[in-house]
PLY file of the C-alpha trace (Angstrom):
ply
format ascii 1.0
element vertex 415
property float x
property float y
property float z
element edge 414
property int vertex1
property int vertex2
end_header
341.64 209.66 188.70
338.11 210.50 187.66
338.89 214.22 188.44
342.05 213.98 186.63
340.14 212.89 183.44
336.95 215.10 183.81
339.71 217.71 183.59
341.54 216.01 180.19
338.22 215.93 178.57
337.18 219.33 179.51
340.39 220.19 178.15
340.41 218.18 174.97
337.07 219.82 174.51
337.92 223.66 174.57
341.11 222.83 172.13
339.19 220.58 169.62
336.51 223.49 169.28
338.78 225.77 169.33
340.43 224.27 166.17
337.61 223.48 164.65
336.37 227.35 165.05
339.34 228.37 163.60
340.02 225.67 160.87
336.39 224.92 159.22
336.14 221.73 156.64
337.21 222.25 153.73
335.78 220.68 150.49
337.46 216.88 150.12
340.63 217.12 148.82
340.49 212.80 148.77
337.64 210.46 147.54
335.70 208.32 149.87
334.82 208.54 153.51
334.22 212.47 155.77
337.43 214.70 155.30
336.93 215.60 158.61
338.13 212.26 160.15
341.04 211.94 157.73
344.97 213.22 158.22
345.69 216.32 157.01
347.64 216.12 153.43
351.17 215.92 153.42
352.04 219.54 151.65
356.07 219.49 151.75
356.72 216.29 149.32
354.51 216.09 146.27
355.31 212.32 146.00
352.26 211.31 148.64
349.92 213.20 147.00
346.99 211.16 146.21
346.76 210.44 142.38
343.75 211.01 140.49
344.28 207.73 138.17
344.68 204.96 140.84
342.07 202.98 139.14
343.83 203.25 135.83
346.48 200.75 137.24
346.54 196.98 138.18
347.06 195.79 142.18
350.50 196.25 142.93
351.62 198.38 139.79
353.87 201.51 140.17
352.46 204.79 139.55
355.93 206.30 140.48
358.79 206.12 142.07
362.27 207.90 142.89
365.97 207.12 144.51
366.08 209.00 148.13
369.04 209.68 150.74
366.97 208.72 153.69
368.43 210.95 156.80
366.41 209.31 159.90
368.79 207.38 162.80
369.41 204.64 162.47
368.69 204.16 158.92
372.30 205.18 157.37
374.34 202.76 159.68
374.83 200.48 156.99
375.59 201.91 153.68
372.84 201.03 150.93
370.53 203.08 148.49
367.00 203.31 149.10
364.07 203.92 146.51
360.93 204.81 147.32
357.81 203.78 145.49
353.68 204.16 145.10
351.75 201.51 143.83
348.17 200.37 143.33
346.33 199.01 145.62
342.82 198.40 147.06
341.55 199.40 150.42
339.39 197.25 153.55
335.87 197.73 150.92
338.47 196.71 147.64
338.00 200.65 146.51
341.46 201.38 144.72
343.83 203.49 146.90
347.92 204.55 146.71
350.14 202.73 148.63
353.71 203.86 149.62
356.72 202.31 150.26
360.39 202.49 150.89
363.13 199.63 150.09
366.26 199.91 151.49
368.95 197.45 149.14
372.61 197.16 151.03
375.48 198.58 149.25
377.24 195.29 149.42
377.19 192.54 146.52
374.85 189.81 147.08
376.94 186.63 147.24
375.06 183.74 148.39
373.43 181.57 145.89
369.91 182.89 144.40
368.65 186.37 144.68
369.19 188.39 147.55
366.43 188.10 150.14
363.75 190.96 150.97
362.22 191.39 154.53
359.11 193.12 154.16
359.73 194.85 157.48
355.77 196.30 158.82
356.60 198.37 161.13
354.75 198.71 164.09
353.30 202.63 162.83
350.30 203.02 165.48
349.78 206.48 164.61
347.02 208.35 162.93
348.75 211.10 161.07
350.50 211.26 157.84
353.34 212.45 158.56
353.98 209.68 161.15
354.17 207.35 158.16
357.66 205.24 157.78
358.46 206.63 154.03
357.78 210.26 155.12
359.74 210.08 158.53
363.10 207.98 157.06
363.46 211.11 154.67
362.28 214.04 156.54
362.36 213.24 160.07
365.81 212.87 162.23
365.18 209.39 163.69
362.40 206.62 163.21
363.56 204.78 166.44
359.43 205.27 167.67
358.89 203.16 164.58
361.29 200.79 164.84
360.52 198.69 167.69
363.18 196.92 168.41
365.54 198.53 165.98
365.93 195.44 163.56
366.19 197.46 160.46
369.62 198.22 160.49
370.22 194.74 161.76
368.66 193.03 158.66
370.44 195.44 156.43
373.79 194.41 157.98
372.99 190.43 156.90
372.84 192.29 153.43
369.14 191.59 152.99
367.00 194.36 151.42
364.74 195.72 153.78
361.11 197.04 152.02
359.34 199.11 154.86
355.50 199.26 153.80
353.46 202.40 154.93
350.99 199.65 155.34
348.23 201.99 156.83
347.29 203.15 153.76
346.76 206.46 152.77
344.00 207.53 155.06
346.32 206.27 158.18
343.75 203.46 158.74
345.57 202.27 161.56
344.41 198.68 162.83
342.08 198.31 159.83
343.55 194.29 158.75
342.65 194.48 155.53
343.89 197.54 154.04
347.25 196.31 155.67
347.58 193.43 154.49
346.13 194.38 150.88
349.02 197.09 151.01
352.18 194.63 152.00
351.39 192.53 149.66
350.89 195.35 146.50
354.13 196.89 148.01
355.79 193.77 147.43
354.22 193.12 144.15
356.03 196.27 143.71
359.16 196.34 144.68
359.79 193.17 142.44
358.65 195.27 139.52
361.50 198.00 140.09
364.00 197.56 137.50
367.44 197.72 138.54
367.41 196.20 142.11
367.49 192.85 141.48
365.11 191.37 143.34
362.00 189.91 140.74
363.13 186.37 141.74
364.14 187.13 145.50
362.29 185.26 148.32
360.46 187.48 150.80
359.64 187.25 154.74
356.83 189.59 156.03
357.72 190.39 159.74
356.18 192.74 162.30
355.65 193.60 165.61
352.63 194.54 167.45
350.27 197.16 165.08
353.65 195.60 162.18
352.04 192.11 163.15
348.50 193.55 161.76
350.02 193.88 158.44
352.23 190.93 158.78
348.90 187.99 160.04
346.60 189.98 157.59
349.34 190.00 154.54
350.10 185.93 155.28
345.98 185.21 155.27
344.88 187.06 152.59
348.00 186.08 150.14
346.72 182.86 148.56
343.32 184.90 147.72
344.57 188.21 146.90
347.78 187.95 145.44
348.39 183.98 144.54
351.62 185.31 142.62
353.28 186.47 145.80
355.34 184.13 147.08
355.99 184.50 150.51
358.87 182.41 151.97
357.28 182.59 155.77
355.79 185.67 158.00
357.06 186.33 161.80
354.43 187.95 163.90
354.59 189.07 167.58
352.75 190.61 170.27
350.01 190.30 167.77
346.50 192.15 168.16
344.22 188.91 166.57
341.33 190.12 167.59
340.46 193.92 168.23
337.02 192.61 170.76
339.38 191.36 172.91
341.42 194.71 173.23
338.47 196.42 174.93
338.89 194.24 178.58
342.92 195.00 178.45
342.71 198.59 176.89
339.96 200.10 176.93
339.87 202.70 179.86
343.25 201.83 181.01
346.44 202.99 180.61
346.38 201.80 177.08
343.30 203.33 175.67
345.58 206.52 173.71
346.42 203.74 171.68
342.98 202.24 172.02
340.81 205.06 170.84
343.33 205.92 167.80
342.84 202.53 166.65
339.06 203.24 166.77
339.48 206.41 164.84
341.66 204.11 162.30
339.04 201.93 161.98
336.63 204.28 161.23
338.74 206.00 158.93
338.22 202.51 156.86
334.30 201.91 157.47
332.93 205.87 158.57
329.81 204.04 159.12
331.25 203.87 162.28
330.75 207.57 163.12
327.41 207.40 164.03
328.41 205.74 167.16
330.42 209.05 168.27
328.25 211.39 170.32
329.48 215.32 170.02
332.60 215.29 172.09
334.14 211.82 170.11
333.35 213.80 166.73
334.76 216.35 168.11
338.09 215.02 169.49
337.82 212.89 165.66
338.61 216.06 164.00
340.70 217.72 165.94
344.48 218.23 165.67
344.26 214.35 167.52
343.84 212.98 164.00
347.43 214.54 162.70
349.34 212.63 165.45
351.62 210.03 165.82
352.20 207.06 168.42
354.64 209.40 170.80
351.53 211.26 171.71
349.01 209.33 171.22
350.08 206.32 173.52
351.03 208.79 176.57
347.14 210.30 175.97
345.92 206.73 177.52
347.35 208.32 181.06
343.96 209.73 181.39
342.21 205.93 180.71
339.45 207.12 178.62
337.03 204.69 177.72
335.40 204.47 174.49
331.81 204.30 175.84
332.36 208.44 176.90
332.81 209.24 173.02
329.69 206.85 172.28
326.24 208.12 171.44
325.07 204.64 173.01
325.79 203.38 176.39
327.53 200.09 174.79
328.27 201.07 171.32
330.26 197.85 171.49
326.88 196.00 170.73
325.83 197.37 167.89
325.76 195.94 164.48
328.14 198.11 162.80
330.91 197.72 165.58
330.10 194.24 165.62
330.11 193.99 162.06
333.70 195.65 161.59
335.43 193.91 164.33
334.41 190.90 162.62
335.82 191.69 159.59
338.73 192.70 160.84
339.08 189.32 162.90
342.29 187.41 161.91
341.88 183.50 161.12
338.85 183.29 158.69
341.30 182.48 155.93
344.52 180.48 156.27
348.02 181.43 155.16
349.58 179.42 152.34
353.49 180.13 154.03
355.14 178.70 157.23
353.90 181.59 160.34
355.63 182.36 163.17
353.49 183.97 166.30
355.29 184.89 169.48
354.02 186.50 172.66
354.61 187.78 175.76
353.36 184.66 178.15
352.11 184.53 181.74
353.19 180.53 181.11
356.55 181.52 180.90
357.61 185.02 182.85
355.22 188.09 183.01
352.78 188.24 180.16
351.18 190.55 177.65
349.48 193.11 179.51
347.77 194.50 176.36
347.08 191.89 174.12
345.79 188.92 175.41
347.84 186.11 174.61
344.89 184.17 174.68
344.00 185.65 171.17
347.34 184.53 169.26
346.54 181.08 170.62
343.32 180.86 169.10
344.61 182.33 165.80
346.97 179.18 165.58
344.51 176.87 166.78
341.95 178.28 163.37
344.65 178.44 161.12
346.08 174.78 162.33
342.75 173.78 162.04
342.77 175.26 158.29
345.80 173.72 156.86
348.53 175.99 157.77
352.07 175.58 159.33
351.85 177.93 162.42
354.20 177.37 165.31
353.67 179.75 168.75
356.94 180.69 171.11
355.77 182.09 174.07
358.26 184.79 175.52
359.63 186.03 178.89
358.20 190.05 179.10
355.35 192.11 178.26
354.34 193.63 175.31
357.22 196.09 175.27
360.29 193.78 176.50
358.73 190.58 174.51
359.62 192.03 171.77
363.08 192.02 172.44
363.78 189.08 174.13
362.22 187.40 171.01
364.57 188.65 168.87
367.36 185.91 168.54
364.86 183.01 167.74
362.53 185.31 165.80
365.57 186.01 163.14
366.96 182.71 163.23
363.60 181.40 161.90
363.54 184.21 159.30
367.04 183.57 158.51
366.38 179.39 157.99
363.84 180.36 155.32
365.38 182.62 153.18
367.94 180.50 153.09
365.14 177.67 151.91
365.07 175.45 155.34
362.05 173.76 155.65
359.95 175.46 158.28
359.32 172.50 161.12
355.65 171.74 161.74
353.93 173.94 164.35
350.86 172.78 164.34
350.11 170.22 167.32
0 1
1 2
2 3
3 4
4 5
5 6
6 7
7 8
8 9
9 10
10 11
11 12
12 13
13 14
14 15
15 16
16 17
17 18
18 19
19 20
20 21
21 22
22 23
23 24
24 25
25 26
26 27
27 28
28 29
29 30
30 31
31 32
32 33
33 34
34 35
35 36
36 37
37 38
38 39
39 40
40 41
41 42
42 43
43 44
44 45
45 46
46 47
47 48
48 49
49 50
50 51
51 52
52 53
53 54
54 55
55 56
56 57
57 58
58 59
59 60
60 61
61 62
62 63
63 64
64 65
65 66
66 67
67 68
68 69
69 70
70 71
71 72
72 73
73 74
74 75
75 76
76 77
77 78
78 79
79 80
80 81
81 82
82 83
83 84
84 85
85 86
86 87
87 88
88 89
89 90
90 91
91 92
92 93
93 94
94 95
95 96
96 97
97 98
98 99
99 100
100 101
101 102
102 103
103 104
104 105
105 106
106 107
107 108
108 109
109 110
110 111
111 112
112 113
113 114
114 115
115 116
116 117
117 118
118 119
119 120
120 121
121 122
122 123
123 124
124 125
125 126
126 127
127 128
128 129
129 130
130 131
131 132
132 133
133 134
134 135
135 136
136 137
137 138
138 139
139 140
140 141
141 142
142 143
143 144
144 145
145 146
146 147
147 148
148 149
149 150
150 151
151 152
152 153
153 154
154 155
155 156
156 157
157 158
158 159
159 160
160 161
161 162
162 163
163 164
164 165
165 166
166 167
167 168
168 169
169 170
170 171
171 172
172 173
173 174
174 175
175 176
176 177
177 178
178 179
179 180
180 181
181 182
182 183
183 184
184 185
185 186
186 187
187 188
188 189
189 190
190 191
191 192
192 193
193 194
194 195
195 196
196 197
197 198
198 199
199 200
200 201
201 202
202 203
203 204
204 205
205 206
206 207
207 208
208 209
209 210
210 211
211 212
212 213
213 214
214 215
215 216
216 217
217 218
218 219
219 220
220 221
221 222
222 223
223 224
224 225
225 226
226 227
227 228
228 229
229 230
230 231
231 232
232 233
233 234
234 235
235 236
236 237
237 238
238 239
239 240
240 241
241 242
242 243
243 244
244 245
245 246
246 247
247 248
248 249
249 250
250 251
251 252
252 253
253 254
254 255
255 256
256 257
257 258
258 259
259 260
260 261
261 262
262 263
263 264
264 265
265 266
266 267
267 268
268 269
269 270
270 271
271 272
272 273
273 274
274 275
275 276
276 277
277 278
278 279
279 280
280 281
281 282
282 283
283 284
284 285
285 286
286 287
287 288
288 289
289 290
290 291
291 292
292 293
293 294
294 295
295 296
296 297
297 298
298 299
299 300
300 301
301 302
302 303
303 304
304 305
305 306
306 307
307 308
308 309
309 310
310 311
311 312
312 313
313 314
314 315
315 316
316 317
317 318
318 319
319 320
320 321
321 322
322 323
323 324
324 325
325 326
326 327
327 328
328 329
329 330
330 331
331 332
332 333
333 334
334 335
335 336
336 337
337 338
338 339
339 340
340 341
341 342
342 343
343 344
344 345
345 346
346 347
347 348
348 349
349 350
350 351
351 352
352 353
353 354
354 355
355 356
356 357
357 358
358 359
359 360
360 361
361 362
362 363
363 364
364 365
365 366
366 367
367 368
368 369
369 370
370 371
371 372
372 373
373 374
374 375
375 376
376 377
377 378
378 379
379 380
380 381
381 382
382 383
383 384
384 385
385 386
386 387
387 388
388 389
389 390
390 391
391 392
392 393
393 394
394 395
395 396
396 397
397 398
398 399
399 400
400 401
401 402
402 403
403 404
404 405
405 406
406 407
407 408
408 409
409 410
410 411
411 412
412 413
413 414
């Protein structure tokens, strides 16, 4: 194993110098942070380019908008019309950024009493580059099935719910950064209700997400009674979710999952670049290289070579200094409490198998702060891992969602 990643480094080495021989920086084509870190611009659909009067708008308004024919599997399994929008909305330092998003409304007539329902479905993106976003691949890409994990898109569309899909990384693909996700569910939201002809101003929302989706969906529920008080959230359903990223570094970190590790790192730094002057040559290097521009199907398989963090580190443990200290703390989950009934499940070791990647241990102490805070949080430990969890969850997980739209009380969770 150590020759087998002495050889994946030396290789990772010769190709990211290689590119960056061939492909010097350019001047920033975005504001904020090194263009060298960030995905390259999307150059085939002028509706993600990055506006140059974000600040001219409130949180949440639309800057634009269109009606798409999304083509990706399994998205046209259930007949509907989809919109896509870009909002306003502010970043993990509260600098104004665009936001994308894509709502999915069924063709069907809405026929229950009230407005129909919205899921704002985060999924679980885990990738770094732009293209790997959900509003870019359900139009141009043939299948988003490495997004939707499980495939509950199609299933929420078939209960006639609309179905808004936030690219809740943010523009810069600031993946695992909680506040920049959450700020951008809850803006996307703000903005679908704004979209005239849908329907859905009055319609009660569930956030829901899996895994990196249950970043945006813990960060969205916390930071809603702050950030936007006039977002009413009707519950949010989070699994297999990644509380707190200093806990990731005893499960992931040189193991099999450090490909998704280290791009969460990158993500991270994408958000604070502060960061980067933790990264010794070879982790600027592999930062810039065509590494940034990729999405979860190659980055996760990358972890084969268990690369750990501290061999792209100028320091020996980079993991003690103040600025990685600082922004793991920020991006903590628990310091503030959702206002809306929360549903955590996890793959348990109490009950068959266990989360091998993100210590369960975590989501148990996020309950215990926010129980501790006020909120209504119950936890449902689940047979499997962090893959099979997932779907063995499924039946009580959309049951729960199902009782609140429909206005059931949420029982209390909290012991």
């Amino acid at each position: 194993m150590k020759l087998f990643r002495a050889v994946v480094l030396m290789t990772l080495s010769t190709c990211a110098a290689a590119y960056i021989c061939a492909h010097p920086p350019r001047a920033s084509a975005q504001p904020l942070g090194p263009e060298s870190i960030l995905p390259s611009p999307i150059l085939d659909d002028d509706f993600f380019g990055w506006p140059p009067n974000v600040a001219d708008f409130a949180a949440g308004e639309i800057i634009r908008s269109r009606e798409v024919t999304l083509r990706a599997f399994p998205n046209p399994l259930v007949p509907h019309r989809a919109h896509q929008i870009m909002v306003r909305s502010n970043d993990s330092k509260d600098r104004p950024v665009p936001v994308t998003a894509t709502v999915l409304v069924p063709a069907a007539e809405w026929t229950a009493p009230g407005s129909r329902p919205v899921i704002a479905y985060n999924m679980p993106i885990d990738s770094l580059g732009a293209r790997c976003t959900p509003s870019y691949k359900m139009l141009h890409d043939w299948q988003t099935l490495d997004l939707d994990i499980p495939p509950v898109l199609s299933l929420f569309l078939a209960k006639n719910y609309a179905v808004l899909v936030p690219d809740h990384e943010g523009p810069r693909m600031a993946y695992s950064a909680g506040r920049m996700a959450g700020h951008a569910v809850l803006d996307s939201i703000r903005g679908v209700k704004r979209l005239p002809g849908l329907g859905l101003s009055d319609s009660p929302v569930v956030a829901t997400g899996y895994s990196g989706g249950a970043i945006a969906t813990g960060w969205a529920a916390q930071l809603q009674p702050t950030y936007a008080p006039d977002v009413a959230l009707a519950g949010a359903a989070a699994g297999g979710t990644p509380a707190d990223f200093g806990l990731l570094r005893r499960t992931m970190n040189g193991q099999i999952g450090s490909g998704v590790y280290l791009s969460a790192v990158l993500g991270l730094t994408r958000e604070y670049p502060e960061m980067l002057t933790l990264a010794n040559p070879l982790g600027v290097l592999l930062a810039t290289s065509p590494l940034r521009d990729q999405c979860i199907v190659a980055l996760a398989p990358a972890g084969i070579a268990s690369i750990p963090a501290e061999l792209l580190a100028a320091a020996p443990d980079p993991f003690s200094s103040a600025t990685a200290r600082t922004v793991v703390a920020e991006n903590r989950m628990g310091a503030l409490t959702p206002a809306t009934p929360v549903l955590l499940y996890h793959g348990s070791s109490r009950v068959f198998l266990g989360d091998e990647w993100i210590p369960e241990e975590g989501v148990i102490a996020l309950q215990q702060e926010w129980c501790r805070g006020g909120g209504n949080v119950t936890y449902a430990p689940q047979i499997g891992e962090h893959l099979t969890a997932a779907v063995f969850a499924l039946p009580e997980v959309v049951r729960w969602i199902d009782e609140r739209l429909a206005g059931v009380p949420a029982p209390m969770g909290c012991p």
